[in-house]
C-alpha positions in Angstrom: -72.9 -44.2 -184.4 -71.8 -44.1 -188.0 -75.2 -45.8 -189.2 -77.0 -43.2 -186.7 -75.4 -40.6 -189.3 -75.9 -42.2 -192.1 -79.3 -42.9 -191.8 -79.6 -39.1 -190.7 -78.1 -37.5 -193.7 -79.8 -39.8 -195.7 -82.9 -38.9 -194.3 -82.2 -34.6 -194.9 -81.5 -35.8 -198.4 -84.7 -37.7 -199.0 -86.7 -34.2 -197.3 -85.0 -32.2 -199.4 -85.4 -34.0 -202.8 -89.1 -34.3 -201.8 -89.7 -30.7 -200.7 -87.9 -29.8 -204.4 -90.7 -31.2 -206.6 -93.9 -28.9 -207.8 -96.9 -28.6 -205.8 -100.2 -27.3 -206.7 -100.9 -23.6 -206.5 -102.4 -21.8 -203.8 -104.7 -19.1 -202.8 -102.0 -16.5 -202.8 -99.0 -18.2 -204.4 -98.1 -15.4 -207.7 -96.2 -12.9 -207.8 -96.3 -9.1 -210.0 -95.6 -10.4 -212.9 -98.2 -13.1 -213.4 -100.5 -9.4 -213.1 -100.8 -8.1 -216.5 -103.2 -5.3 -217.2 -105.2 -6.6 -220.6 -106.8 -3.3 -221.5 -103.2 -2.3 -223.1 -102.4 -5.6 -224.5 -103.1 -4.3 -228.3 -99.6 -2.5 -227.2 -97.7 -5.6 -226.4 -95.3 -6.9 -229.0 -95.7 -10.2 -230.3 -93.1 -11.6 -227.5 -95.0 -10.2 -224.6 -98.1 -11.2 -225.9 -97.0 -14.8 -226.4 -96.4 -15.1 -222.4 -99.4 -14.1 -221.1 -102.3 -16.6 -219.9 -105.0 -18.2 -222.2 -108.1 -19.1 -220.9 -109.9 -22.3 -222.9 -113.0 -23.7 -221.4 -114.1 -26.9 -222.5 -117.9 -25.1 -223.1 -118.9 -21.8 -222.4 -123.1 -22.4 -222.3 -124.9 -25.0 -220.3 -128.3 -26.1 -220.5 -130.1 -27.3 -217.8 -133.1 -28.4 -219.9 -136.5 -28.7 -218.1 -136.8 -28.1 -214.6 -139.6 -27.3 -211.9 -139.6 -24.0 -210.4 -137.6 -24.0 -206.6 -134.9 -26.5 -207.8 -131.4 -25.5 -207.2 -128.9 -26.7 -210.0 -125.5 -26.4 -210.6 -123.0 -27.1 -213.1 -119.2 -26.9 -213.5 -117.2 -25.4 -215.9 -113.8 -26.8 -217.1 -111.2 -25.0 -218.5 -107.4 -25.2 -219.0 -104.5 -22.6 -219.2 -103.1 -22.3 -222.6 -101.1 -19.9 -221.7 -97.3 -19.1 -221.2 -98.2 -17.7 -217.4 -100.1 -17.9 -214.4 -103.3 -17.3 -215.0 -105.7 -15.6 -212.1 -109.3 -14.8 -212.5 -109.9 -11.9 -210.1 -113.6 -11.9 -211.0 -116.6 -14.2 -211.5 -119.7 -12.5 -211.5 -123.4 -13.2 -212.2 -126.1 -11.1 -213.9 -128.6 -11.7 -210.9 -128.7 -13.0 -207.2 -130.0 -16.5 -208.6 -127.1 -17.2 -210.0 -123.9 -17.8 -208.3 -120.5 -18.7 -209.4 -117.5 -20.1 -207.4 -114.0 -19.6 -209.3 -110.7 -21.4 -208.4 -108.9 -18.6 -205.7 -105.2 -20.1 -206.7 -103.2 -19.5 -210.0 -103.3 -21.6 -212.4 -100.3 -22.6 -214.0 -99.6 -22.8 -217.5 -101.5 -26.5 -218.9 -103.5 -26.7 -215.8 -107.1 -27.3 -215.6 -109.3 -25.3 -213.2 -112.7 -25.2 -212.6 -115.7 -22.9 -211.9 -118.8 -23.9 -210.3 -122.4 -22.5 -211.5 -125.4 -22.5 -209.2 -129.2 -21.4 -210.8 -131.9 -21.3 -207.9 -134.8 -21.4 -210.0 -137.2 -20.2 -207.2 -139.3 -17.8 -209.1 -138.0 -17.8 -212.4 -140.5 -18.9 -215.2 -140.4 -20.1 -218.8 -136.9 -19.6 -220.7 -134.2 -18.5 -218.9 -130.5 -17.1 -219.5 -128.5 -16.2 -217.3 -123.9 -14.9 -217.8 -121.5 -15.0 -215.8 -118.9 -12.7 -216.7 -115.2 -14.3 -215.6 -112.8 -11.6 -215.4 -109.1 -13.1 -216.0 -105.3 -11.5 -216.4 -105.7 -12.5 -220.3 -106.8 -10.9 -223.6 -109.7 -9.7 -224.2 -109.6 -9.8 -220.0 -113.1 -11.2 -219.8 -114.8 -14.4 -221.6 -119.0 -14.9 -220.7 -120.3 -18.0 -219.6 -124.4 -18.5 -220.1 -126.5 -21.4 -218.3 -130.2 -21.5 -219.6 -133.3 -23.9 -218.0 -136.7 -23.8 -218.8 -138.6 -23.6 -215.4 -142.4 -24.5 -214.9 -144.3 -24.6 -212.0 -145.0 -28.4 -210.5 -148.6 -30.0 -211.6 
C-alpha cells in the first residue's frame, strides 16, 4: 500500500513538472498586451518601444526565375522575432488573386522563427512578373512588403 502511494505521488509530481515547461504557441494563445497599435508608436518612449515585436525575415524578394505559363510555384519565407513581445501578423495580403500567402495564425514568441508560405499560379501571366505581399504585423512601421518575381513564357 505504501509503494501504491508512492508511486502515485510520484507520478502527480512527474505530470506536473512536465505540464510546467513551455510549449509552442497557438492559434489564439496572446493576450491585450501583446496588441499594440503601431500607428502611434512615434509616441512611445524609448522603454515601450524597446518591448514591442521585431519582424526580421531572412529575405524579403524571391525569384522564381524562368518558368512556363500554368505552373504553380511556391516559396516560403523565414523570419524570426527580434522582438521583446509576441509578435502576431493579423494580415498577409497579395496584390492579385494569383498570388496567395499563408501566414503562421499563432504568436510568435520573442526569438522564434515563423514562416509564411507564397503561392504564384502563373496561368496567364506573361513575360516579367512582380507580384507583394503586404504582411501586416503588431510592429513598427506595422507592415514590411514581400515581392516574388518569375518570368513566364508560354510552352514550345
Amino acid at each position: 500500500m505504501k509503494q501504491k502511494t508512492i508511486l502515485l505521488i510520484t507520478a502527480i509530481f512527474l505530470l506536473f513538472f512536465n505540464a510546467c515547461k513551455k510549449r509552442p504557441a497557438q492559434e489564439g494563445d496572446f493576450s491585450v498586451k501583446d496588441i499594440h497599435i503601431p500607428q502611434t508608436a512615434n509616441g512611445l518612449s524609448d522603454a515601450e518601444a524597446k518591448k514591442m515585436p521585431a519582424i526580421s525575415f531572412e529575405q524579403t524578394s524571391y525569384d522564381f526565375g524562368d518558368v512556363i505559363e500554368g505552373e504553380r510555384l511556391s516559396y516560403i519565407f523565414k523570419f524570426k522575432n527580434t522582438g521583446k513581445s509576441n509578435l502576431i501578423i493579423y494580415s498577409s495580403e497579395a496584390t492579385c488573386g494569383c498570388t496567395t500567402s499563408t501566414p503562421p495564425k499563432a504568436p510568435i514568441r520573442p526569438g522564434e522563427s515563423g514562416e509564411i508560405l507564397v503561392t504564384f499560379d502563373s496561368k496567364g501571366q506573361k513575360g516579367n512578373v512582380t507580384k507583394r505581399i503586404l504582411v501586416g504585423a503588431n510592429t513598427y512601421p506595422a507592415e514590411t512588403i514581400l515581392t516574388i518575381k518569375a518570368n513566364v513564357s508560354t510552352r514550345k
